[in-house]
N, C-alpha and C positions, 0 to 999 in steps of 0.2 A: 319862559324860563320855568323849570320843574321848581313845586316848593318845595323840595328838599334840599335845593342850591339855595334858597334863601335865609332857611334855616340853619345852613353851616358856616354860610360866607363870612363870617367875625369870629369863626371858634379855629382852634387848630387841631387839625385832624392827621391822623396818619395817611400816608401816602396810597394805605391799603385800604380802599373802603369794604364795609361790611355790609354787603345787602342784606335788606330785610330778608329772613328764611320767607321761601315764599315756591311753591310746587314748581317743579321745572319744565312741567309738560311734555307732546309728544313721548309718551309710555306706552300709548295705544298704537302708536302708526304700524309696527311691524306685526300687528296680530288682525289686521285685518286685510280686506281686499278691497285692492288700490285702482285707479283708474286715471293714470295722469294726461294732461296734455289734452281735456273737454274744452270743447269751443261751444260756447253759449252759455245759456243760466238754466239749465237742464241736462239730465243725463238720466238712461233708465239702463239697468241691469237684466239682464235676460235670465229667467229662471224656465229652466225646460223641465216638460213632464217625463216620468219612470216610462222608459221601453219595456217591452217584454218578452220575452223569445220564444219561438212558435215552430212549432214540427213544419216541414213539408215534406208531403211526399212528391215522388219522382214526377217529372215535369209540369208539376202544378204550378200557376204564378206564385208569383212571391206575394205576399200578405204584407202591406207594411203597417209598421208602429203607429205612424201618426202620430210623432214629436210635437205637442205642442209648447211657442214659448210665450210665457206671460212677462210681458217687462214690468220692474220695479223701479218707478220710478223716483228722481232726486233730486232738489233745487239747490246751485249754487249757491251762497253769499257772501258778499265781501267784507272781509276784517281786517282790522290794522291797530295800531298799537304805539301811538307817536305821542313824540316833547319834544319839546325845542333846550337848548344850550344856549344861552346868554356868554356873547363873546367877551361881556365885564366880567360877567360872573364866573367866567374860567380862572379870569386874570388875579382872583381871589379865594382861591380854593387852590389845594395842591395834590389835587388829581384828576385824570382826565374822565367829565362829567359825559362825553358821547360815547366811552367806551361802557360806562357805567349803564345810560339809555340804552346801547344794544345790549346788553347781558338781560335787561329788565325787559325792554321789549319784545323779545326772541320767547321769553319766559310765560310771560301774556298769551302771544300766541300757541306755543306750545297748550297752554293749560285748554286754551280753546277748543283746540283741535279734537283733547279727551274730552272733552266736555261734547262735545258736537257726537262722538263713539256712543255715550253715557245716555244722550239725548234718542237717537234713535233707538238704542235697548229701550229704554224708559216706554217709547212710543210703539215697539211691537208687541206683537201675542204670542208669547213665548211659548211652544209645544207641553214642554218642562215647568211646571213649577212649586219650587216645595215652597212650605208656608215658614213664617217662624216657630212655631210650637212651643214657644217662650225659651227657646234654645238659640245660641249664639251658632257661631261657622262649625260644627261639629264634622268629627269626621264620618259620619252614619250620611250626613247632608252631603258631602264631599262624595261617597260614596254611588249617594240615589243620582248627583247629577251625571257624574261621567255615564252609570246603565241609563240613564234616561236620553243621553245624546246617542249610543253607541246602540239603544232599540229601535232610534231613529236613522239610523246609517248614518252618523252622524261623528265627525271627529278626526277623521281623518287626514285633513286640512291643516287638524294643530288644533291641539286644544287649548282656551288662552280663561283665565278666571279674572274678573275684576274685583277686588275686595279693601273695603277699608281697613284702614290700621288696629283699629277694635279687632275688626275678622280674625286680620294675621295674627295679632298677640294670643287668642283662643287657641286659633292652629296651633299656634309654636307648643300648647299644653299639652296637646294629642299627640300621645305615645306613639303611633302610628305613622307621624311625620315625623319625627323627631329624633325615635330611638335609633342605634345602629345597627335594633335588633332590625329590625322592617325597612331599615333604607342603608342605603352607603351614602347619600352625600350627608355631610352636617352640616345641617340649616342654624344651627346658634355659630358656629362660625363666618356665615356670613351674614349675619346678624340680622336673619329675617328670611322672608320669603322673597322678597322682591328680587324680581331676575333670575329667579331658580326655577329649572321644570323637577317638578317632584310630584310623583303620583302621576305623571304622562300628562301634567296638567302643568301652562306656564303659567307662574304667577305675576299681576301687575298691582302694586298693591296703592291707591289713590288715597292721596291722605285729604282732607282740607281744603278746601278751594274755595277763594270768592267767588268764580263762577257757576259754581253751584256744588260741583261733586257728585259722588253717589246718593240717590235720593235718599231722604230719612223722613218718616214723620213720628213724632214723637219719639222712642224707641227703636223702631224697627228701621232698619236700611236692607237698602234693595241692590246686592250684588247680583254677579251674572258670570255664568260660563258659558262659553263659544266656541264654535268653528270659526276659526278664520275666515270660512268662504261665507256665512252665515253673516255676514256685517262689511257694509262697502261704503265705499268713500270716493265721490270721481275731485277730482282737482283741475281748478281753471289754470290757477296762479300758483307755483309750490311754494312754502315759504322762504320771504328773501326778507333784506335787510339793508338801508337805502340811506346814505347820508347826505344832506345836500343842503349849501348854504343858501342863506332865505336874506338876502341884502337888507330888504325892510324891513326883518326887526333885528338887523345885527347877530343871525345866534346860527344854530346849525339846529337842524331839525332829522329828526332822528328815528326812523319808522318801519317798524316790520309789518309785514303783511299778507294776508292770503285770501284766494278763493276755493272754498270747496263747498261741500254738504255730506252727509252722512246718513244712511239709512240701512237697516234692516231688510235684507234679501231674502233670508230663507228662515220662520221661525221654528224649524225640524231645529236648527242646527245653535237654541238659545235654549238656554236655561235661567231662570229667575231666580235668584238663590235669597228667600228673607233670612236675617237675624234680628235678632234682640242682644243691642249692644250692651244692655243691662245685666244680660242672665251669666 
């Protein structure tokens, strides 16, 4: 039984419970590249080398390119996210505590999932990378990343930015995103970045996470812009959500779950973006 059934079982509550605010994950799934329906605890990504095209003259053979492909590879693992429901403990509260467990467990997962996106940027050699220069998400930095992906032939895929809420709040300052002199959409009407493409760049903006988040040490945190095709994810298991009564301890158990892994394909197509969430 969850201690938060314990906690409320003698109080009277509203029929509406209030989850804790807490990230809702899966933000990263549609900016990157997917790979569903992997059978084993392995999966490598093929990254082929630049062709190049070559004169021939009149019945000469053909010359070829010699394609080479290097795999990237990536290791499954498995995640899940369970509590059990005390079939007294229902009988004593006045709302339904497994609808409550999947909203929370769903939730978990999600976070995991950016986290796992977060984890292989963190672990590659980004082509790209501007420093903090004791400056926050500027749009001079905005700027250097997209020419830096785009002198790498890079971007065409979609281009996706990961940024913390610190970032955003800097951005929304920048005239340059903001005004209606330089854009048509208004970003203070929908009260932020997140889920906007502006600037040919989607924004995903990660707030908070006990799983870790965007790294920070001290000061500085370490966002990232992408190609979509530049960041992969193979999937054993997609995620589900499973309720199933457990006789021996009287309760319902309540459990979402997945298998995947996450890894950096192609570092042409990342950029490492520092700030200083101070400046």
């Amino acid at each position: 039984m969850s201690i938060f059934v314990t906690n409320v079982a003698v109080t009277q509550f509203e029929s509406d419970v209030h989850a804790e605010f807490q990230a809702k994950g899966f933000r990263t799934r549609n900016s990157i590249r997917l790979r569903n329906n992997v059978v084993g605890a392995t999966l490598s990504f093929p990254v082929s080398s630049q062709g190049i095209a070559q004169q021939k003259a009149l019945q000469a053979d053909v010359v070829p390119m010699n394609i080479e492909y290097t795999p990237i590879p990536v290791t499954l693992t498995n995640w899940h996210a369970s509590d059990y429901s005390d079939i007294f403990a229902q009988a004593e509260i006045n709302f339904d505590e497994r609808m409550e467990l999947v909203k929370t467990s769903a939730m978990s997962i999600g976070r995991r999932m950016d986290q796992m996106v977060i984890d292989a940027l963190d672990a590659s050699t980004p082509a790209t990378i501007i420093v903090d220069g004791g400056t926050n998400f500027t749009y001079d930095k905005l700027r250097t990343a997209i020419a830096g992906l785009h002198a790498n032939n890079a971007g065409d895929g979609g281009i996706y930015c990961l940024i913390s809420a610190e970032a955003e709040s800097q951005l929304l300052d920048e005239e340059q995103l903001t005004s209606s002199f330089f854009v048509n959409q208004k970003v203070i009407e929908n009260g932020g970045l997140q889920g906007l493409k502006l600037a040919g760049v989607n924004w995903i903006v990660i707030g908070n996470m006990t799983e870790g988040g965007l790294s920070k040490a001290g000061n500085i945190r370490q966002c990232y812009m992408y190609d979509k095709q530049a960041i992969g994810m193979g999937i054993g298991i997609d995620f589900r959500t499973e309720i199933n009564y457990v006789p021996e301890k009287l309760s319902w158990l309540v459990s979402s779950l997945f298998k995947a892994g996450a890894v950096a394909i192609d570092p042409l197509g990342i950029v490492q973006i520092a700030i200083d969430e101070t400046a």
